[in-house]
TIKE-89297 format. One record per residue (C-alpha): x, y, z; residue number from 1. Coordinates in Angstrom, 3 decimals. Layout:
// residues N
(pt (X, Y, Z), NUM)
...
This chain:
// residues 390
(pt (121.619, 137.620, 56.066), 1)
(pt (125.201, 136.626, 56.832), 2)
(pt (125.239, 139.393, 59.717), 3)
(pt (121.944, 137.584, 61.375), 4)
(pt (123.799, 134.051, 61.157), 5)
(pt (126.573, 135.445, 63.402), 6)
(pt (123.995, 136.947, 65.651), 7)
(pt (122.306, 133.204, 66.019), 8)
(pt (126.222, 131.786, 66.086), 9)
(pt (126.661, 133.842, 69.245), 10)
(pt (123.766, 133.371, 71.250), 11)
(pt (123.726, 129.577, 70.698), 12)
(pt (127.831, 129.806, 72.289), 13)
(pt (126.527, 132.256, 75.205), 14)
(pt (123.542, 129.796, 75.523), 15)
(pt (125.522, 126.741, 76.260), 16)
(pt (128.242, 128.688, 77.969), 17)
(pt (125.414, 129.609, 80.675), 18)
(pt (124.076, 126.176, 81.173), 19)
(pt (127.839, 124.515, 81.521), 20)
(pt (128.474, 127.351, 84.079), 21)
(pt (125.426, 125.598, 85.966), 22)
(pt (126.142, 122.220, 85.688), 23)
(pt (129.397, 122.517, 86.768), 24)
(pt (130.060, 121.022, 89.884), 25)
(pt (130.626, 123.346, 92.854), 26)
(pt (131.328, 120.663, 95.308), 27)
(pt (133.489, 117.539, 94.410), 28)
(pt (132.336, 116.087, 98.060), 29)
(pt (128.818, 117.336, 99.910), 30)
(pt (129.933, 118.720, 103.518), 31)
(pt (127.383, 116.299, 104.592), 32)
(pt (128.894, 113.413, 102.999), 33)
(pt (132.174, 114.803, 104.288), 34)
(pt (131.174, 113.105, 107.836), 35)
(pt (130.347, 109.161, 106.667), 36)
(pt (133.277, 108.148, 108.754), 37)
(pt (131.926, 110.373, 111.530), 38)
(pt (128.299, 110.379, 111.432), 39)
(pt (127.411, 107.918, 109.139), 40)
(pt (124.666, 105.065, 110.056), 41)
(pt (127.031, 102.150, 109.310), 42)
(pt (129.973, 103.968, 111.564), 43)
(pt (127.477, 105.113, 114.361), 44)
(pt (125.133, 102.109, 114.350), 45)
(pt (126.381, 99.276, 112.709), 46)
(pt (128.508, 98.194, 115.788), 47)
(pt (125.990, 98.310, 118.388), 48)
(pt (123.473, 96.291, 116.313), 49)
(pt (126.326, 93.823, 116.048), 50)
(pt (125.944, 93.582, 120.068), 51)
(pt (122.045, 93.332, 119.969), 52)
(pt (121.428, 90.129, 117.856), 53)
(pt (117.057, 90.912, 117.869), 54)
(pt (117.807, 94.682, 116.858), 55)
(pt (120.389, 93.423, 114.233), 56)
(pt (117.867, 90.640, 112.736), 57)
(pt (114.877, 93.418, 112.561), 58)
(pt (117.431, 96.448, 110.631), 59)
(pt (119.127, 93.419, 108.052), 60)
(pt (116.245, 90.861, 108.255), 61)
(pt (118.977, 88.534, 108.908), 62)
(pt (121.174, 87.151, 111.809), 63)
(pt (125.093, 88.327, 111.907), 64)
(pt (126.640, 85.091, 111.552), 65)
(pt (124.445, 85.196, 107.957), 66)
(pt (125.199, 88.345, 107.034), 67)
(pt (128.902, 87.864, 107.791), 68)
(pt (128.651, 84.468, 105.655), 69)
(pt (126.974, 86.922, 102.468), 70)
(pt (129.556, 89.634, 102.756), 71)
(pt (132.463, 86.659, 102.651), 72)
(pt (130.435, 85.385, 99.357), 73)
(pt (130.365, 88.674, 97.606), 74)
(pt (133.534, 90.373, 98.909), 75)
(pt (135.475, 89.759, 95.876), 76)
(pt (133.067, 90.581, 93.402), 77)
(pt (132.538, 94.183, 94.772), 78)
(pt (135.668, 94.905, 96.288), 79)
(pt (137.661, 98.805, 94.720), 80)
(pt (140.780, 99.926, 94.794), 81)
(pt (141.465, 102.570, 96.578), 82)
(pt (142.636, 106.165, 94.825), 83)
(pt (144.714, 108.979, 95.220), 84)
(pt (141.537, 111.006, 95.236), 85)
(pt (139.464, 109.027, 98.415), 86)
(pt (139.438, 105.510, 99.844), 87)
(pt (136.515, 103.162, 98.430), 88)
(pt (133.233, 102.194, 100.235), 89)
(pt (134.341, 99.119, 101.764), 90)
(pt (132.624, 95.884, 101.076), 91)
(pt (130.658, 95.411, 104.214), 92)
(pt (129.650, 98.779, 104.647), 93)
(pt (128.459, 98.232, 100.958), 94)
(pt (126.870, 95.285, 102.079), 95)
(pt (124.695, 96.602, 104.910), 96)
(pt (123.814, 99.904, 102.490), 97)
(pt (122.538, 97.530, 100.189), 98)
(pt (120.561, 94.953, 102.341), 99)
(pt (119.202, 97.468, 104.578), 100)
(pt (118.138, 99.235, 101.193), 101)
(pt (116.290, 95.864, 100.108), 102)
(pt (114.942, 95.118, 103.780), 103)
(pt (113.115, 98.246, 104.724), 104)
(pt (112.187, 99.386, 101.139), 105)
(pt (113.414, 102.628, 101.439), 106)
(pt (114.406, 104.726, 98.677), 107)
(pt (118.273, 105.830, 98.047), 108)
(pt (117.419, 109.518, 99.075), 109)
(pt (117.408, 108.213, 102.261), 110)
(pt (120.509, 105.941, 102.147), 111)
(pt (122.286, 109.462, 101.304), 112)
(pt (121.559, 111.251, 104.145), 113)
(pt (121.870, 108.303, 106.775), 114)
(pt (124.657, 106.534, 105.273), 115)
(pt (126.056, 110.006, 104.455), 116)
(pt (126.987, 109.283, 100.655), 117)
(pt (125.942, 110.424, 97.554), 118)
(pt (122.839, 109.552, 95.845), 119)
(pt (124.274, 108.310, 92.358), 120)
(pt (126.519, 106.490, 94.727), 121)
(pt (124.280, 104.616, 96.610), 122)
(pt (122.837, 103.368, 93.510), 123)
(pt (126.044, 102.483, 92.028), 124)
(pt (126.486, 100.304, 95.084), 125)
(pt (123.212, 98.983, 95.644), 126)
(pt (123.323, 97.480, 92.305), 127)
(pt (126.790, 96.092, 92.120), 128)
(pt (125.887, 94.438, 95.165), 129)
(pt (122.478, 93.055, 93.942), 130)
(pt (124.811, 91.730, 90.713), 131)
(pt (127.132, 90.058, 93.271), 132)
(pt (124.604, 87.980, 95.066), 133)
(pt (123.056, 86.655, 91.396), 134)
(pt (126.460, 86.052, 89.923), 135)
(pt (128.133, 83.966, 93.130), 136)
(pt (125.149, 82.510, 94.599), 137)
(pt (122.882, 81.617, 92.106), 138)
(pt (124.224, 78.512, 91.414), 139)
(pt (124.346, 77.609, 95.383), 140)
(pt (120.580, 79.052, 95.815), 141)
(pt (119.295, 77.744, 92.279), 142)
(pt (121.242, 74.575, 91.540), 143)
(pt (120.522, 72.288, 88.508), 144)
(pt (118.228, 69.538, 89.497), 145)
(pt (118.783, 65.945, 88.925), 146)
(pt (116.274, 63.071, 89.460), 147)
(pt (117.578, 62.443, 92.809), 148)
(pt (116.698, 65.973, 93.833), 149)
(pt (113.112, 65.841, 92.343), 150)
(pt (112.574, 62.845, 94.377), 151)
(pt (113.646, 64.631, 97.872), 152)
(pt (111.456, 67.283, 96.329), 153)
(pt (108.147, 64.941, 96.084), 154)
(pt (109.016, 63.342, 99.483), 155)
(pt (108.916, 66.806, 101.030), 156)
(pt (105.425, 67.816, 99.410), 157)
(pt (104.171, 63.989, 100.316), 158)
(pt (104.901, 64.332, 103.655), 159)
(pt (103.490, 67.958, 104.454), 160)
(pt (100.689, 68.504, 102.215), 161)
(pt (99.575, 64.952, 101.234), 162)
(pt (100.266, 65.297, 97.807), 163)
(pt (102.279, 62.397, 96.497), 164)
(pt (104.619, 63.011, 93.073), 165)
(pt (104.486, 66.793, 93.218), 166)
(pt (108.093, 67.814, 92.259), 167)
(pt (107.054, 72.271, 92.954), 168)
(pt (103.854, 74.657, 93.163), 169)
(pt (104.200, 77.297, 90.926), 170)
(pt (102.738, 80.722, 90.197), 171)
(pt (103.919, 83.825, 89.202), 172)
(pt (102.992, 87.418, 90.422), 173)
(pt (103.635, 91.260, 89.827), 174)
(pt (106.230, 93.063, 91.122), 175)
(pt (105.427, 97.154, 91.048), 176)
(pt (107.428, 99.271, 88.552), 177)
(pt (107.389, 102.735, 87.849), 178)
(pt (106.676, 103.478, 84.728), 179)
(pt (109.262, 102.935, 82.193), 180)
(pt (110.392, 105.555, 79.760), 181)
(pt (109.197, 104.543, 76.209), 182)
(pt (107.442, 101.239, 76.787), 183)
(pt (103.975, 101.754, 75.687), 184)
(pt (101.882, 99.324, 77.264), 185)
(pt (104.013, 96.236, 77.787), 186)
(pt (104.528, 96.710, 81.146), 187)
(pt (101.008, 98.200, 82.085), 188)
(pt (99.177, 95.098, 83.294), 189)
(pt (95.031, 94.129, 83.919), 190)
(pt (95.396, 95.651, 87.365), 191)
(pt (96.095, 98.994, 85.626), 192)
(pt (100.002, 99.391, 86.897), 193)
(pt (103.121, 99.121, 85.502), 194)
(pt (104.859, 95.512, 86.457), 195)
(pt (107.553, 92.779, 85.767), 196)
(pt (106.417, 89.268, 86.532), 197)
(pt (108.210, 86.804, 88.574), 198)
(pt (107.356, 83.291, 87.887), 199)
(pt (108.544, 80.747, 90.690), 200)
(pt (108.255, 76.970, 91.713), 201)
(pt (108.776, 76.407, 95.478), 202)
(pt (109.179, 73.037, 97.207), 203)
(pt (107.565, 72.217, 100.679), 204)
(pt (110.177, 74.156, 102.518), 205)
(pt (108.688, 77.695, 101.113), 206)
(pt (112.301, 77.633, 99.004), 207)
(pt (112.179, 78.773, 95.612), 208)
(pt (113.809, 75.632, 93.049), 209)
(pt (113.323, 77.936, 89.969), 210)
(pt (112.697, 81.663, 88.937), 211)
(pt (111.566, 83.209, 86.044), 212)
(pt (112.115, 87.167, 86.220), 213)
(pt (111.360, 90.497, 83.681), 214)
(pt (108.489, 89.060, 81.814), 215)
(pt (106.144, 92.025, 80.631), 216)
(pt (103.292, 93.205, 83.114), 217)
(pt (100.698, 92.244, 80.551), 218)
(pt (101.489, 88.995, 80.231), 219)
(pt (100.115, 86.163, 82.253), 220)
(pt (100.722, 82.971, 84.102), 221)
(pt (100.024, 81.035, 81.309), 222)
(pt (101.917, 82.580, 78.412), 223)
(pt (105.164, 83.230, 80.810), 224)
(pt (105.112, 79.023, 81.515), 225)
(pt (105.169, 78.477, 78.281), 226)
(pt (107.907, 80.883, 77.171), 227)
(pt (110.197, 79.869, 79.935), 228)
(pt (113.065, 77.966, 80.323), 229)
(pt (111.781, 75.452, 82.268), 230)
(pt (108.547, 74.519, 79.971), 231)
(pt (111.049, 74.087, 77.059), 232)
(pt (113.408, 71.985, 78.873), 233)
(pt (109.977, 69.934, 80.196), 234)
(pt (108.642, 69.943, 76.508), 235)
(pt (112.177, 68.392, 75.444), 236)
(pt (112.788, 65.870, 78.694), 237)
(pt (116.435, 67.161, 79.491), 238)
(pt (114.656, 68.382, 83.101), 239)
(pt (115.559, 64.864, 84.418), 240)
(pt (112.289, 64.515, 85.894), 241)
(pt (111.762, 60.761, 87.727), 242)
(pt (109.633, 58.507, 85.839), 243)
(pt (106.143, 57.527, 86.662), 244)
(pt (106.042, 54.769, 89.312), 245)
(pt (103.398, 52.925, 91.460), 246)
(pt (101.989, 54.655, 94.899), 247)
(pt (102.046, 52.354, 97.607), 248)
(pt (99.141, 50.842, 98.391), 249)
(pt (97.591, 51.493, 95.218), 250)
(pt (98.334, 49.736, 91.817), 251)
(pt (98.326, 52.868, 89.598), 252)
(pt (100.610, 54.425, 87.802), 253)
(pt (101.391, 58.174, 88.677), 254)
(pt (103.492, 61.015, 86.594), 255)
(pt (105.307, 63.451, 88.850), 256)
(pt (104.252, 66.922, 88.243), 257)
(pt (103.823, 70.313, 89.528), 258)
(pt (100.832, 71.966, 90.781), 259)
(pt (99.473, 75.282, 89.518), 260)
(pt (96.228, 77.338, 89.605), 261)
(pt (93.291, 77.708, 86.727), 262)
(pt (95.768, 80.124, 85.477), 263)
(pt (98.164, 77.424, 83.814), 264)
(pt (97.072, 74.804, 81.524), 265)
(pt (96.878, 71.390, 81.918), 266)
(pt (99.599, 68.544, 80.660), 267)
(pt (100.915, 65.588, 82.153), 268)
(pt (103.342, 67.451, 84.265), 269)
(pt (101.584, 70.274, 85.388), 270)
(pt (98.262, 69.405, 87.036), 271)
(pt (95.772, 72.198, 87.487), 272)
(pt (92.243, 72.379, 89.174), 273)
(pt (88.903, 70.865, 87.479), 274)
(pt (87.233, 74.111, 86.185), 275)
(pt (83.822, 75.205, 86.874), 276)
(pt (80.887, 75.633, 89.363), 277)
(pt (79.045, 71.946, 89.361), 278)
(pt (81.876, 69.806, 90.054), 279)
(pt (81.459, 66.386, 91.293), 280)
(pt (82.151, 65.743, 95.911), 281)
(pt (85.571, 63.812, 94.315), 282)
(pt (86.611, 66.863, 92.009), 283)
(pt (86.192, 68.721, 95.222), 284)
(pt (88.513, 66.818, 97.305), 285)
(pt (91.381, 66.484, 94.618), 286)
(pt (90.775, 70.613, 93.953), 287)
(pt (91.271, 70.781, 97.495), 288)
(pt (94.389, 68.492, 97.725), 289)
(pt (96.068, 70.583, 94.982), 290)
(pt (94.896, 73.768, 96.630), 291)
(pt (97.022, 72.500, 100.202), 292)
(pt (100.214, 71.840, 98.036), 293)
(pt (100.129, 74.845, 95.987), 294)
(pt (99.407, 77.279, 99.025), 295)
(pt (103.453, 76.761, 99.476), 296)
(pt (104.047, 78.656, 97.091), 297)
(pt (102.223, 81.696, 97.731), 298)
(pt (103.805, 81.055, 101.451), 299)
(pt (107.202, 81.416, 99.889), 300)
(pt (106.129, 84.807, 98.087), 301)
(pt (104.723, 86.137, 101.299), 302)
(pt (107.850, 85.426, 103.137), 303)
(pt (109.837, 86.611, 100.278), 304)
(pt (107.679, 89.854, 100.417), 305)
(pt (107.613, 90.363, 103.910), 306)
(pt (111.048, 90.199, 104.519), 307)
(pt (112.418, 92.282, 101.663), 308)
(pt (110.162, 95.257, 102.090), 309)
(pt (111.388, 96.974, 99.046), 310)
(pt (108.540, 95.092, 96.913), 311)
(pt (105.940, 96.972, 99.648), 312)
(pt (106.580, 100.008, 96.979), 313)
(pt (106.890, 100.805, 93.955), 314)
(pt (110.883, 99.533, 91.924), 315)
(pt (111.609, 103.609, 91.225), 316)
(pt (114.869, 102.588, 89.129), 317)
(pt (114.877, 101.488, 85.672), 318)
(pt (113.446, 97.919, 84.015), 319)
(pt (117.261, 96.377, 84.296), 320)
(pt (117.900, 97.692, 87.927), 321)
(pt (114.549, 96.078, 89.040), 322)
(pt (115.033, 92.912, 87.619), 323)
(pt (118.688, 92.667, 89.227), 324)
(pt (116.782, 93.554, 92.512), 325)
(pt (114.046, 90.616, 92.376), 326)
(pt (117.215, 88.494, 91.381), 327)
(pt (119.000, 89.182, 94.649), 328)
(pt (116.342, 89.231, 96.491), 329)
(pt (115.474, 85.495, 95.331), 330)
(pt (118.702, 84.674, 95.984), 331)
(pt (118.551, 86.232, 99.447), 332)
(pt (115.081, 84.675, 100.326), 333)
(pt (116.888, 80.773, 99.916), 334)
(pt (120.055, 81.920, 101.049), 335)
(pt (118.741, 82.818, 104.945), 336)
(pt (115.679, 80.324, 104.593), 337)
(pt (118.414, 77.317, 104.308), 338)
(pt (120.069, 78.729, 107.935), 339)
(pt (117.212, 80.246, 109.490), 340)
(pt (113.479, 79.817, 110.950), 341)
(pt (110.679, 80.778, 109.366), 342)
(pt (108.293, 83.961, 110.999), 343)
(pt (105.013, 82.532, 111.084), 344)
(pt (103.123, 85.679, 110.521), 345)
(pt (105.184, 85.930, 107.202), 346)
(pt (103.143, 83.269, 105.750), 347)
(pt (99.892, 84.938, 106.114), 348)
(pt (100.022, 87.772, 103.907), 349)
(pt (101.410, 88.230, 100.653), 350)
(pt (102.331, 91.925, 100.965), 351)
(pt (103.024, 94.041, 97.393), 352)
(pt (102.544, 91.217, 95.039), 353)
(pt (99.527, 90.883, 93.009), 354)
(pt (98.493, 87.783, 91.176), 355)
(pt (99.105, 87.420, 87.809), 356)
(pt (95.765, 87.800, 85.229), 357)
(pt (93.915, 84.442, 85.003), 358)
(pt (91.364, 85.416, 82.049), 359)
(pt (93.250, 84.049, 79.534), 360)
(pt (92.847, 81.118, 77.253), 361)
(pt (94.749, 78.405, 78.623), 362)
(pt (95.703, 74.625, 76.634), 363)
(pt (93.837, 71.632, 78.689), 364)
(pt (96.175, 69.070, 77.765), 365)
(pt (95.386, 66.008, 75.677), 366)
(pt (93.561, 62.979, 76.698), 367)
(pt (96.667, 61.276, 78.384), 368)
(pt (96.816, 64.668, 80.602), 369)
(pt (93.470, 64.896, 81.525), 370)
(pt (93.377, 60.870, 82.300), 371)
(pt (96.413, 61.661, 84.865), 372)
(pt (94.455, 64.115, 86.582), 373)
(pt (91.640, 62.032, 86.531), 374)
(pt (94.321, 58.882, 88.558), 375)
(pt (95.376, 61.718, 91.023), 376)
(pt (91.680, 62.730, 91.615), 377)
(pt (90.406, 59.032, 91.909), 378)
(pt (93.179, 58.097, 94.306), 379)
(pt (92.701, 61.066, 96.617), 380)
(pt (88.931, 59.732, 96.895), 381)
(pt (90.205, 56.152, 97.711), 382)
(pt (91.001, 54.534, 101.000), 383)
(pt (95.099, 53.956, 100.447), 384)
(pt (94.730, 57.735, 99.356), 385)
(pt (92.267, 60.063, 101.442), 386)
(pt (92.662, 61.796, 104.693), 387)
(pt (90.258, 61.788, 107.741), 388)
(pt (89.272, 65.150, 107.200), 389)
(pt (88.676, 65.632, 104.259), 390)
């Protein structure tokens, strides 16, 4: 007995002797990775795109005087000290790694071989980055709205889609995830894939003014409102949201509220269409007066998806990694739509998102709800409030 135990004792020590032999590094640096400074994309490329502003906007999705102002933002945050051993990445070659990562959706393999670094590496560095922009630009892109704000807001939607006292369209949509490692079916939403949800309200300028990010796949629009930070800080009036006033021309008085789809239920500050299939010719035209004002913000998501082409796939990193990713890439979306145009064809196509299940039982509000919906829809049929084509 005691002569078998030593027999087991030894194998189990020649057993784990063999597999440290193989995991042992043989190579501290890849001769590939030897040549970054040579051969490398951001040594070989990087200044010639710099000299081509079109060719540098289609590879970074971005102009250089933006992407100079970002790297100047984030600098300090991801910045190493150098070692005895090798220099660090420096930050604007992390920079590009990581944007160009985020703009063309591709996956780190291929940041190893053309940035000519190592795999584990290039994640390391995609994600500090990604932490960067969230951490010193979220309160810049994202900034805490006072009534003064939600006013401009209104203005903005009043002016382009007709929709007077709309302070944000919101809706929320999936964002493809692999499939995370002991997560049962939390993630696994009705389209049968595994997603995070991203709820957003945009203004009329296709900018996002809040995000919600990391809710479970199988949740939906309706159930992520009302667990968010903004519903609770509606339900308890610290939002700062203006008070209900007069419309000119008209001698009603209005609540400002957001617009959302059949997903989301109805309350006094979230307006939502009439439901079902024999609605009345004026339930019609205020349907399709909320419809114009929340089309912004699918606009915002198409843009949002259309630039950063890593949501074209799916996130093949972990839950935490992703959500840092849609973070940035929120950030990133208001940070070059506040310096730069628009691409129209952006707007057409929301690319990679899917919207979020609407068979769900929703809340309709109380009476005071439904009798604000009911002034919105009555002044949109009126003459101070309709439009000639309509």
């Amino acid at each position: 007995m005691e002569g078998a135990r030593k027999k087991a004792v030894i194998a189990y020590a020649a057993i784990q002797a063999v597999k440290k032999k193989r995991n042992r590094r043989q190579l501290w640096v890849h001769p590939i990775n030897n040549n970054r400074l040579l051969q490398g994309e951001f040594y070989t490329l990087y200044e010639e795109l710099k000299a081509d502003h079109g060719k540098f906007f289609n590879y970074f999705r971005m102009s250089y005087p933006t992407f100079e102002e970002l790297v100047a933002r984030v600098t300090d945050d991801i910045k190493l000290q150098d070692t005895n051993m090798r220099p660090s990445i420096p930050p604007e070659e992390a920079v590009a790694l990581s944007i160009r990562y985020l703009a063309s959706g591709c996956s780190l393999t291929d940041l190893h071989y053309r940035y000519r670094i190592g795999i584990s590496t290039a994640c390391k560095v995609v994600r500090r980055v990604c932490c960067a922009i969230w951490d010193m630009m979220k309160v810049e892109c994202f900034p805490q709205l006072d009534e003064e704000e939600w006013l401009k807001i209104a203005a903005g939607f009043e002016k382009h889609a007709h929709f007077p006292h709309c302070i944000g369209a919101v809706d929320g949509k999936h964002v493809r995830i692999i499939r995370p490692e002991h997560s049962g079916s939390m993630f696994f939403n009705y389209k049968t894939y595994f997603s995070i949800v991203i709820l957003a309200v945009a203004d009329a300028n296709y900018c996002f003014r809040y995000v919600d990010i990391g809710s479970y796949g199988k949740h939906a629009d309706s159930t992520i409102f009302q667990e968010s930070n903004l519903f609770r800080q509606i339900q308890q009036n610290v939002m700062k949201l203006p008070q209900p006033q007069l419309l000119s021309g008209w001698n009603e008085v209005l609540s400002y509220a957001f617009v959302g789809d059949e997903a989301f239920g109805l309350s006094v500050n979230l307006l939502r269409p009439y439901s079902g299939h024999n609605l009345t010719n004026d339930k019609k035209v205020f349907n399709y007066r909320l419809s114009r004002a929340r089309r912004y913000v699918e606009c915002a998501f198409g843009i949002l998806s259309n630039k950063w082409r890593i949501f074209h796939r799916p996130l093949n990193v972990n839950v935490d990694f992703a959500i840092d990713i849609v973070k940035a890439c929120c950030v990133l979306h208001n940070f070059v739509r506040q310096r730069e145009k628009v691409n129209f064809a952006d707007i057409l196509e929301v690319n990679g998102f899917e919207d979020v299940d609407h068979a769900v039982q929703v809340w309709q509000g109380g009476r005071y709800a439904k009798e604000n919906r009911d002034k919105f829809c009555t002044y949109f049929n009126s003459e101070a409030g309709k439009l000639p084509w309509q």
